[in-house]
GUZA-779842 format. One record per atom (N, C-alpha, C): x, z, y; residue number from 1; residue in one letter; atom name. Coordinates in Angstrom, 2 decimals, always signed. Atoms other than C-alpha are relative to their C-alpha. Layout:
BEGIN
R        x        z        y  num  residuo  atomo
R        X        Z        Y  NUM        a     CA
...
***
This chain:
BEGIN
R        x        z        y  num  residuo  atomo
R    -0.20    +1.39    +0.33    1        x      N
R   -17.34    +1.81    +9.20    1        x     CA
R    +0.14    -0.85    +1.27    1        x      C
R    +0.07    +1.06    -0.94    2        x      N
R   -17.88    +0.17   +12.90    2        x     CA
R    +1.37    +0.89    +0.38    2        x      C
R    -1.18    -0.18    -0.47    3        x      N
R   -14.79    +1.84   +13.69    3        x     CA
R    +1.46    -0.82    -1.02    3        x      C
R    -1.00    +0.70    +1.22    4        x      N
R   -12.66    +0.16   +10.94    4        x     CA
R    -0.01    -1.62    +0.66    4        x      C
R    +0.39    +1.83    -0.27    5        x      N
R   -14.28    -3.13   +11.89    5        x     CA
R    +0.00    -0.45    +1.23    5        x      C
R    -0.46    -0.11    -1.62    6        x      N
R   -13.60    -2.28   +15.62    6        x     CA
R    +1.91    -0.44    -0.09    6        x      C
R    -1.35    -0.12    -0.02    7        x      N
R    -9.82    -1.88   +14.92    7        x     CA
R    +0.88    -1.41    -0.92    7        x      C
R    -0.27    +1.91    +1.07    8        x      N
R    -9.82    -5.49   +12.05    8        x     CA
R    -0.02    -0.60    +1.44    8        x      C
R    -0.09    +0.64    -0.74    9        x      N
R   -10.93    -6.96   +14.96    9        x     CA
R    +0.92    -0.17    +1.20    9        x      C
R    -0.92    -0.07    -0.80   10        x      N
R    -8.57    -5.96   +17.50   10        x     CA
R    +1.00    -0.18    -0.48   10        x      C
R    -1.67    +0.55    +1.07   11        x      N
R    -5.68    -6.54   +15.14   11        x     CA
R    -0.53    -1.72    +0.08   11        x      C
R    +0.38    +1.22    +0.31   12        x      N
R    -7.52    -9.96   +14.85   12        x     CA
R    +0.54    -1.03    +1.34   12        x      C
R    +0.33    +0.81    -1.37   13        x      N
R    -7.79   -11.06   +18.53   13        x     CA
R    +1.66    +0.46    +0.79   13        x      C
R    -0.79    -0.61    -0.52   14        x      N
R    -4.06    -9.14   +19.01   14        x     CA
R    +1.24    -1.81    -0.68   14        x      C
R    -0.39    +0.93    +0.74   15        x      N
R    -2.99   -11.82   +16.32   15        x     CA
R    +0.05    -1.27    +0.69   15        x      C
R    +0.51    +1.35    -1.13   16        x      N
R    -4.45   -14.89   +18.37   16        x     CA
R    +0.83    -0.07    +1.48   16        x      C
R    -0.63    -0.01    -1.36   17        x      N
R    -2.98   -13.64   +21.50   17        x     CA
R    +1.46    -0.24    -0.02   17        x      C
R    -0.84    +0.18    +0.26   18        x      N
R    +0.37   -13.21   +20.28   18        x     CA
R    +0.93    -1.70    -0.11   18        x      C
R    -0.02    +1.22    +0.32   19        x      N
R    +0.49   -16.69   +18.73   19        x     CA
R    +0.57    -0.53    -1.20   19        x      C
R    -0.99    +0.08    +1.18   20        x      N
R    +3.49   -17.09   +16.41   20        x     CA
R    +0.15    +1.01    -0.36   20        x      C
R    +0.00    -1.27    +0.76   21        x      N
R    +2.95   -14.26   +14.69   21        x     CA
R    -0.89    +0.12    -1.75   21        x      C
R    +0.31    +0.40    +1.35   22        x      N
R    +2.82   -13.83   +10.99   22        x     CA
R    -0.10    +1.77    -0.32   22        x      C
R    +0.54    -1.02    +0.59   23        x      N
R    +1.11   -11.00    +9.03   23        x     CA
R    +0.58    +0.33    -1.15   23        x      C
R    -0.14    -0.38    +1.42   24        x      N
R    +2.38    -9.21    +6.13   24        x     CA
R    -0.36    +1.32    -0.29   24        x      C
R    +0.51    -1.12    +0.40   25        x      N
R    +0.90    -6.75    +4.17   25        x     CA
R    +0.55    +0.34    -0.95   25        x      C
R    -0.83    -0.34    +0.66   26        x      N
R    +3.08    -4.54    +2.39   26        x     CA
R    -1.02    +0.86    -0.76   26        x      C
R    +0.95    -0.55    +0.21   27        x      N
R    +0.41    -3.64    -0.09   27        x     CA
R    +0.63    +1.20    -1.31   27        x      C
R    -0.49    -1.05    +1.15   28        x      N
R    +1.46    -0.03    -1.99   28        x     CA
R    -1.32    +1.04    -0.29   28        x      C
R    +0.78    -1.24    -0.10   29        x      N
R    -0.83    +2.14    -3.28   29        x     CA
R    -0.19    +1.09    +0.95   29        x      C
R    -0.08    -1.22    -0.39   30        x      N
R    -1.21    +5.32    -1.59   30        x     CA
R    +1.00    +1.22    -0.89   30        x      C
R    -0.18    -0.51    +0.91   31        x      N
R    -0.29    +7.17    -4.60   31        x     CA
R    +1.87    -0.07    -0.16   31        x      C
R    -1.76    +0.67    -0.28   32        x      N
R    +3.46    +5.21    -4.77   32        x     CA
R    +0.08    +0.05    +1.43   32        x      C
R    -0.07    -0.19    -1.04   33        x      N
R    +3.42    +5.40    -1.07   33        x     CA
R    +0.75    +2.05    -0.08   33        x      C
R    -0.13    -1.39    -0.34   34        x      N
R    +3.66    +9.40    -1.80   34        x     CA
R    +1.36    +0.40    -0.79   34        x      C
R    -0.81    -0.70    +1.06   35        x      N
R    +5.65    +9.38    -4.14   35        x     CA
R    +1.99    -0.64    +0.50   35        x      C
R    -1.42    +0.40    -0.66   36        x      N
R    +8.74    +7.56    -2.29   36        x     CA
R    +0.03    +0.24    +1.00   36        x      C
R    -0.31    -0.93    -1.28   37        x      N
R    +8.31   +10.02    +0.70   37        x     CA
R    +1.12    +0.70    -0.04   37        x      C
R    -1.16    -1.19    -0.44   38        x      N
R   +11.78   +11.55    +1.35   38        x     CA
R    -0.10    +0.35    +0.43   38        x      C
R    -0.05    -0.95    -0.86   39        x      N
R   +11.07   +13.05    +4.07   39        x     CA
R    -1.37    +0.60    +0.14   39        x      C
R    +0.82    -1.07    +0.10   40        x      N
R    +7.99   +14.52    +2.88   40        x     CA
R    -1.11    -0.22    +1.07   40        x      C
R    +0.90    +0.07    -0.64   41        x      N
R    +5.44   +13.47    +5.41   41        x     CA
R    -1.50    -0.27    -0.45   41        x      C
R    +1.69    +0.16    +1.22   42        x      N
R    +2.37   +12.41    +3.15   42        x     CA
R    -0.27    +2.08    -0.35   42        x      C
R    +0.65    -1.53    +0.36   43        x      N
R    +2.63   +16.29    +1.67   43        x     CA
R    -0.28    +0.84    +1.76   43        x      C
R    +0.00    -0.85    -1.43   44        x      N
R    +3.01   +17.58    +5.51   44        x     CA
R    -1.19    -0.34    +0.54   44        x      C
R    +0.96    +0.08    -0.23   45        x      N
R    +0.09   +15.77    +6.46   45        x     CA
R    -1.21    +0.45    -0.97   45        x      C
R    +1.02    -0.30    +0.44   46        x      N
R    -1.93   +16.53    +3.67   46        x     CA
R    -0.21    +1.73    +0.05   46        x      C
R    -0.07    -1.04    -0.98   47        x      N
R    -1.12   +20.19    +5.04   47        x     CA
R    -0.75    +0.63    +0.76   47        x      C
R    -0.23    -0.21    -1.61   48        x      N
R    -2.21   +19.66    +8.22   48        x     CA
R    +1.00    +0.12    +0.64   48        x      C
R    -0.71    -0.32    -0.74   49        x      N
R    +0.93   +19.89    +9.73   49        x     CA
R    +0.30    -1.02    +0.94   49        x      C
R    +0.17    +0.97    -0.58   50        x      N
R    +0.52   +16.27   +10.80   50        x     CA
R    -1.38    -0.94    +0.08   50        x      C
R    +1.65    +0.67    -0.79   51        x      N
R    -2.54   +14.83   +12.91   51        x     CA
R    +0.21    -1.34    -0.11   51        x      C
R    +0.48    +1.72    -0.10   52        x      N
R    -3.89   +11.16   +12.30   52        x     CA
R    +1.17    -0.51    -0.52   52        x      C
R    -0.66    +0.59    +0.84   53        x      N
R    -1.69   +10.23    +9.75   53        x     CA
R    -0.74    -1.25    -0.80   53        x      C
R    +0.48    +1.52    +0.80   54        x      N
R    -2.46    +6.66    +8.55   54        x     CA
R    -0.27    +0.11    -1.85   54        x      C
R    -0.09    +0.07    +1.37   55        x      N
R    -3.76    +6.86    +5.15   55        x     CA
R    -0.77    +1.12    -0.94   55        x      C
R    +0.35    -1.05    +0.36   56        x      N
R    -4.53   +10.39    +4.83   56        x     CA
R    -1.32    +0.58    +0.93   56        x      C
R    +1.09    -0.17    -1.51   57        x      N
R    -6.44   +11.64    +8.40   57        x     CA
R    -0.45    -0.42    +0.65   57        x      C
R    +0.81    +1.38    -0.49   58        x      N
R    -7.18    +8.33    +9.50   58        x     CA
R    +0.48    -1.03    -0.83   58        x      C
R    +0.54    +1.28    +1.01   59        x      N
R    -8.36    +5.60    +8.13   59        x     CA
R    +1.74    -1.29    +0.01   59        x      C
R    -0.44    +1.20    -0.02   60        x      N
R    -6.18    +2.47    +6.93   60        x     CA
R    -0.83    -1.43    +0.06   60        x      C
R    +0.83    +1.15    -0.01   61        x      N
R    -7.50    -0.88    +7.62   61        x     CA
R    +0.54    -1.27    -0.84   61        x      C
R    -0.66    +1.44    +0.40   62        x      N
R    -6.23    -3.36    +5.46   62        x     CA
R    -0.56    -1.32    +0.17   62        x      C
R    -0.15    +1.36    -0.68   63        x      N
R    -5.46    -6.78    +6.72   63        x     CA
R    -1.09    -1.08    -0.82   63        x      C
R    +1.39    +0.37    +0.82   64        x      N
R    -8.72    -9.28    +5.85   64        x     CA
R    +1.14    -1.19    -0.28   64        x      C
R    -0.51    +1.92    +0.37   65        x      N
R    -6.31   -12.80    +5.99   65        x     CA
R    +1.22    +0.62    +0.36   65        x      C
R    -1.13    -0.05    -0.42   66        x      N
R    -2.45   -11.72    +6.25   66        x     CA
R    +0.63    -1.15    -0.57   66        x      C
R    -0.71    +1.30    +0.00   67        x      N
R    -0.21   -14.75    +5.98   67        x     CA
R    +0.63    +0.24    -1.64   67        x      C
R    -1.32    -0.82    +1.13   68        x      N
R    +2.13   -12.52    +3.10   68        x     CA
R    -0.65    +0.87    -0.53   68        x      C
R    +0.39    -1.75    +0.43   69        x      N
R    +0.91    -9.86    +0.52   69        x     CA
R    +1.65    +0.18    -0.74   69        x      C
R    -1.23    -0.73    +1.16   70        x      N
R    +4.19    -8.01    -1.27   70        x     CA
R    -0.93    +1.38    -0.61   70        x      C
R    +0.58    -1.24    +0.93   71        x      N
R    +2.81    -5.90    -3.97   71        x     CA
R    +1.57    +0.90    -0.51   71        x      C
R    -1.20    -0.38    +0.39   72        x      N
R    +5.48    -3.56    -3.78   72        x     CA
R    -0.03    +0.93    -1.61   72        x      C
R    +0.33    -1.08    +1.01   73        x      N
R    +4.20    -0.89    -6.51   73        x     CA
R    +0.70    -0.92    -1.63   73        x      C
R    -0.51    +0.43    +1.16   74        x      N
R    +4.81    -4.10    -9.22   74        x     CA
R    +0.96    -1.28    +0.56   74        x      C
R    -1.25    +0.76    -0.17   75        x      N
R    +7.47    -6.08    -7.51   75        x     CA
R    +0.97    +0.41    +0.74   75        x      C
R    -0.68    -0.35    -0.45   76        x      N
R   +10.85    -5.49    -7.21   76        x     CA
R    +0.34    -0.04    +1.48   76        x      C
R    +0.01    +0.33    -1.64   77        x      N
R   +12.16    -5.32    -3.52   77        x     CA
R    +0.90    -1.17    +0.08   77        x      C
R    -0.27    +1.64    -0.28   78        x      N
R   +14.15    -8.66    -4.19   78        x     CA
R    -0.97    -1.10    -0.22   78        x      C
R    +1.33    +0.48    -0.12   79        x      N
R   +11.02    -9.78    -5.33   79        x     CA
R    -0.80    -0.20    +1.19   79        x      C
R    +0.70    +0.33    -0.84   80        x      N
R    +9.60    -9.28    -2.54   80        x     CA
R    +0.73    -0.60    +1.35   80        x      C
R    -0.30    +1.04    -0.95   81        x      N
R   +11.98   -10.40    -0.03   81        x     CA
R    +0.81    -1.09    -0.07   81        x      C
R    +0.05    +1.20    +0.45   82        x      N
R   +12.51   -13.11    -1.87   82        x     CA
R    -1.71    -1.19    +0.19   82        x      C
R    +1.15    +0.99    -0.23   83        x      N
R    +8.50   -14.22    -1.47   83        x     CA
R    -0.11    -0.16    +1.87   83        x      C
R    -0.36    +0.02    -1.25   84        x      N
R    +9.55   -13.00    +2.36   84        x     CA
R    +0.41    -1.80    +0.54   84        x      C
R    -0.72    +1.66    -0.94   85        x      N
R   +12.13   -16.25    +2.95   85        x     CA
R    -0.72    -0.89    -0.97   85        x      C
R    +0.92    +1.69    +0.64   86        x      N
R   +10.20   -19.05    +0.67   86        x     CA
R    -0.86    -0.12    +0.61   86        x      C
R    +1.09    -0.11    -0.74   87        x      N
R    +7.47   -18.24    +2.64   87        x     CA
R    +0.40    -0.63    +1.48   87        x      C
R    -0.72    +0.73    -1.35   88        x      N
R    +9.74   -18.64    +6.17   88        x     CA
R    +0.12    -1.45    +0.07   88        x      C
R    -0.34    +1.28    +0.18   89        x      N
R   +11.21   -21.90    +4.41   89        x     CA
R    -0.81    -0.40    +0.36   89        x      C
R    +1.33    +1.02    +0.73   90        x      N
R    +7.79   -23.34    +3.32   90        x     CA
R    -0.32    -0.43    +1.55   90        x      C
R    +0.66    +0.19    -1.31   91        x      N
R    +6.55   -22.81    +6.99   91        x     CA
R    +0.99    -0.42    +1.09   91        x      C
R    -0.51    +0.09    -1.00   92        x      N
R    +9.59   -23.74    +9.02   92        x     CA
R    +0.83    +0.69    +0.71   92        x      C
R    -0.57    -0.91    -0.74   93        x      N
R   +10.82   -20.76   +10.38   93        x     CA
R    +1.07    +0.11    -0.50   93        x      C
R    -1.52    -0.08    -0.09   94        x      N
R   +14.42   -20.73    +8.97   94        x     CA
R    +0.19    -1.44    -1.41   94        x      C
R    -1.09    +0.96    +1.29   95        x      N
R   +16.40   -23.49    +6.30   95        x     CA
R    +0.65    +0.37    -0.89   95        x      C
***
């Protein structure tokens, strides 16, 4: 756990440093994550054939405050980058 909360935080203070930088969390299951592997890397890691794979052999940390969630699992992908630019609008970043 202090390693999870080691690595939030450094994403945190990476965030701050940056400045204009916006967070999105492309939140998919794991499960749908595996299942739209073409190239098969989820089964290769769960294998072993691949070390420190995010998700599987190391940990994921999901984001505590990201600016953006897209729930991709129940929204389409114009759905979602459609909440992408309203989001840009709302804040400025494009017209």
């Amino acid at each position: 756990m202090l390693l999870l909360f080691h690595h939030i935080k450094k994403r945190e203070k990476i965030k701050r440093k940056i400045g204009n930088f916006i967070e999105v969390f492309v939140n998919a299951p794991l499960e749908v994550c595996e299942k739209r592997d073409k190239k098969g890397l989820y089964k290769k890691a769960r294998l072993g054939k691949i070390k420190n794979f995010t998700g599987i052999s190391d940990p994921y940390e999901k984001p505590v405050n990201p600016e953006l969630e897209l729930k991709t699992d129940k929204e389409t992908a114009k759905e979602s980058v459609n909440k992408v630019i309203k989001y840009l609008i709302k804040n400025g970043y494009i017209k």
